[in-house]
N, C-alpha and C positions, 0 to 999 in steps of 0.2 A: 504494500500500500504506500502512495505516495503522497503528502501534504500539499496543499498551498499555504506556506508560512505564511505570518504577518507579523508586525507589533504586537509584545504580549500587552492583551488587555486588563482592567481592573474586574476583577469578579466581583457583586456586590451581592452577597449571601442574604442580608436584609428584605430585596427585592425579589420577587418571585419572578419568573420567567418564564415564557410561555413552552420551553421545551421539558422544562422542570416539573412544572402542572401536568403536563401532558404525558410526562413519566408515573408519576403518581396515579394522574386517570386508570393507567395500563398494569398498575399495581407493580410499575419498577422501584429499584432502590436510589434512583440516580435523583434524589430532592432533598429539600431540604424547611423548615419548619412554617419558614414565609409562604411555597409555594402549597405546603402540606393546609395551611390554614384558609387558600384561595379553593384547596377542593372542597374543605367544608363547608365553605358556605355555597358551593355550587351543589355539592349533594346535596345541602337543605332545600332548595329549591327544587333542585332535579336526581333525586334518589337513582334514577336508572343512566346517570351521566358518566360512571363508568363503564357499564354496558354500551352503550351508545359508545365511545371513545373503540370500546371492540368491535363494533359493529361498522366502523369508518375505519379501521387497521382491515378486518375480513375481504371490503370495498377494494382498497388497496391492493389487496396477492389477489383477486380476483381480476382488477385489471390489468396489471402486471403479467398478470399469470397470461393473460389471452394475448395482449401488445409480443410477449418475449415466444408461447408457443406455438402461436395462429397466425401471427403478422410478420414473423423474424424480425422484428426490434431488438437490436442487439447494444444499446446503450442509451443510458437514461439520467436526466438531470433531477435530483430529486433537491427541492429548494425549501427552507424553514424544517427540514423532514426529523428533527429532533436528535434521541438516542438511536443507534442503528443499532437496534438488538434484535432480539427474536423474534423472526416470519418479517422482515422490512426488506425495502424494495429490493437490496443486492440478493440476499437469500431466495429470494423467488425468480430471481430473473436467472441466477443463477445453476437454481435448480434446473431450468430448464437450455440453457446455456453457458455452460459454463465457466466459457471465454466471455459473456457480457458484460460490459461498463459500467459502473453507476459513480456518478460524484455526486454526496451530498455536500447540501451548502448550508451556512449558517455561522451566527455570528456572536453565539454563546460560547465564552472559552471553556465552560464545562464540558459544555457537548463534544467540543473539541478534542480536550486532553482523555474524554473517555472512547470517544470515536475513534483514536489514535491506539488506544491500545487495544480495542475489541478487535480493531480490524488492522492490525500491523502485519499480520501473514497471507493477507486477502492481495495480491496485484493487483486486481482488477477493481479493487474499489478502492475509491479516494474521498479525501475531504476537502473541500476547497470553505475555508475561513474568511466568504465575505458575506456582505450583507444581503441577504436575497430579494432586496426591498431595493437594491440598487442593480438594476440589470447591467447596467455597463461596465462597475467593477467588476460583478461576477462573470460577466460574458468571456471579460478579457483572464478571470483567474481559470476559468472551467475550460479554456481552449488546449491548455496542455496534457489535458487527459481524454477529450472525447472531442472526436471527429466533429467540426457543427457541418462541413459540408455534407453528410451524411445522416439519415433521416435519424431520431432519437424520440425518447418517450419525454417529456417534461412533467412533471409532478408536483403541483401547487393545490396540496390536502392542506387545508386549514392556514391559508398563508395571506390570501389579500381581503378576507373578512378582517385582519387587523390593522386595514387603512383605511380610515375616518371616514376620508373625502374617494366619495365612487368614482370622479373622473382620474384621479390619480390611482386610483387601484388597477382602473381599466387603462392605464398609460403604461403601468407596469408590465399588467400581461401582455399587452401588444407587442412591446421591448423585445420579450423573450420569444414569442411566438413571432416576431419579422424576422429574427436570426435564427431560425432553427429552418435546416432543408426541408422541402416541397418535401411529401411523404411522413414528416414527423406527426405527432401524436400528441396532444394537451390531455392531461388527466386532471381533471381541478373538479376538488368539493368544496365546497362553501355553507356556511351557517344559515338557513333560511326562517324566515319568519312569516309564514303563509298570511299574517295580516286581515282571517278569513273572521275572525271572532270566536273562533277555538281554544279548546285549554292549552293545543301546542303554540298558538299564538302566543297565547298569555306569557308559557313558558318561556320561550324564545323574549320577551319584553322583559319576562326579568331579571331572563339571565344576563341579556346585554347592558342593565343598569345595574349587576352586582358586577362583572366582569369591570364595567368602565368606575366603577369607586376601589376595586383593585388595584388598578394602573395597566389595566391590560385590557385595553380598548378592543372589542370586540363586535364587529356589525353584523347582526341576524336582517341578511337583505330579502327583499321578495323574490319570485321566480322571475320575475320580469327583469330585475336587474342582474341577479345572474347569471339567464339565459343570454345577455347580450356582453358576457364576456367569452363568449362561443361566436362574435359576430363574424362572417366570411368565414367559417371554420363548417364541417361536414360532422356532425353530431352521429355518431355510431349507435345502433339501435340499443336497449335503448329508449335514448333519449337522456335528459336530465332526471333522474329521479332520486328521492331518498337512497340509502348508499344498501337498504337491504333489500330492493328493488332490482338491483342491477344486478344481473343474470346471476341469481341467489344459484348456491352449491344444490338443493335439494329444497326438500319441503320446512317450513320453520316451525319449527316447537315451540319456540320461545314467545310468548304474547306483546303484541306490541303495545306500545305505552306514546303519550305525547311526545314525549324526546323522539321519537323515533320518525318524527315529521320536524324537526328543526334543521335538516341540512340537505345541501340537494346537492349531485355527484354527476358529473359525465363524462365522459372520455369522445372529443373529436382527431379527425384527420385534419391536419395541415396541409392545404391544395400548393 
């Protein structure tokens, strides 16, 4: 495995962080008290919010899985993608190729120094240490590990619901999706807030005002907003749906609950 160094940064253990919560969601050990106290008050609101956090990791090896055995996508930019632990994107794409690429990115020096040692015997996967919220630093760090003239998977699970302003989030994805070759792939899920007068509604309203008294701004958008970050893009059947939606493994056991309508999930083709 090979790094994109940078300046070492300041860790600030006080503040929670969004890869940190999101370790915890998944019941890893990679957090710490700050971020341990942002789950709690997200379960009290939303009890099945760890469930949900597996039911959008499941979403994930399921597209992965079809991009790397059905499409030959053989290298993938996974951006914000947190702890790269167990069933994450290199593990799946790898299982079925195991010459395939993956750079995550991101710009927690946690993630970092422990992404460095899970994955120090992996060549094929890398970390690149920028900001995924800045496509042009990253474009220019992620060049040295994966092909951009060549088609690749992009992966933006839970990454531009944390910018405020919707024209700048949809400035982002475009960034990334204008430099990626004809043939590539967008996988992006998002937080949704169906806005319909529902209890998932409800839900979705308050988790985005415990999230944003956290410090970790979070936007529950409608379908209509982020249906039109697929715009000029070929939406693979399908379609945008909740993430248990999208060609589910078998029949589901598990009963659904209103978390289970706050996020929507697609995977298009890149013309």
């Amino acid at each position: 495995m090979v790094t994109s160094e940078r300046p070492s940064a300041r860790v600030d253990f006080e503040r929670p962080s969004f890869a940190r919560v999101s370790d915890a969601l998944m019941g890893g050990q990679n957090h710490y008290e700050p971020d341990r106290a942002v789950l709690r008050q997200l379960v009290a609101i939303a009890p099945e919010a760890p469930a949900m956090a597996r039911e959008v990791r499941q979403w994930l090896i399921r597209a992965v899985r079809y991009l790397t055995e059905r499409l030959d996508v053989d290298q993938f930019l996974d951006l914000g993608s947190g702890f790269p632990t167990v069933e994450n994107t290199h593990q799946v794409a790898q299982k079925y190729n195991p010459e395939a690429h993956v750079v995550y990115v991101g710009d927690d020096p946690v993630v970092e120094a422990h992404g460095r040692a899970l994955l120090v015997d992996n060549d094929f996967t890398h970390i690149c240490g920028t900001d995924p919220l800045n496509p042009g630093e990253t474009l220019t760090g992620v060049a040295q590990f994966i092909d951009l003239g060549r088609p690749a998977g992009l992966v933006l699970c839970g990454v531009v619901d944390h910018i405020a302003d919707l024209e700048q989030a949809q400035q982002v994805v475009k960034s990334y999706v204008g430099a990626l070759a004809p043939g590539s792939y967008l996988l992006l899920l998002h937080q949704h807030n169906p806005e319909d007068g529902s209890e998932a509604a409800a839900v979705a309203a308050s988790l985005q005002d415990r999230f944003g008294r956290t410090g970790l701004d979070t936007r529950y958008r409608t379908r209509a907003e982020i249906t039109a970050f697929f715009d000029g893009l070929d939406l693979l059947e399908p379609g945008l749906t909740p993430p248990h939606q999208w060609w589910p493994d078998g029949p589901r056991l598990a009963p659904l609950t209103p978390v289970n309508w706050t996020a929507l999930g697609g995977v298009a083709l890149i013309p």
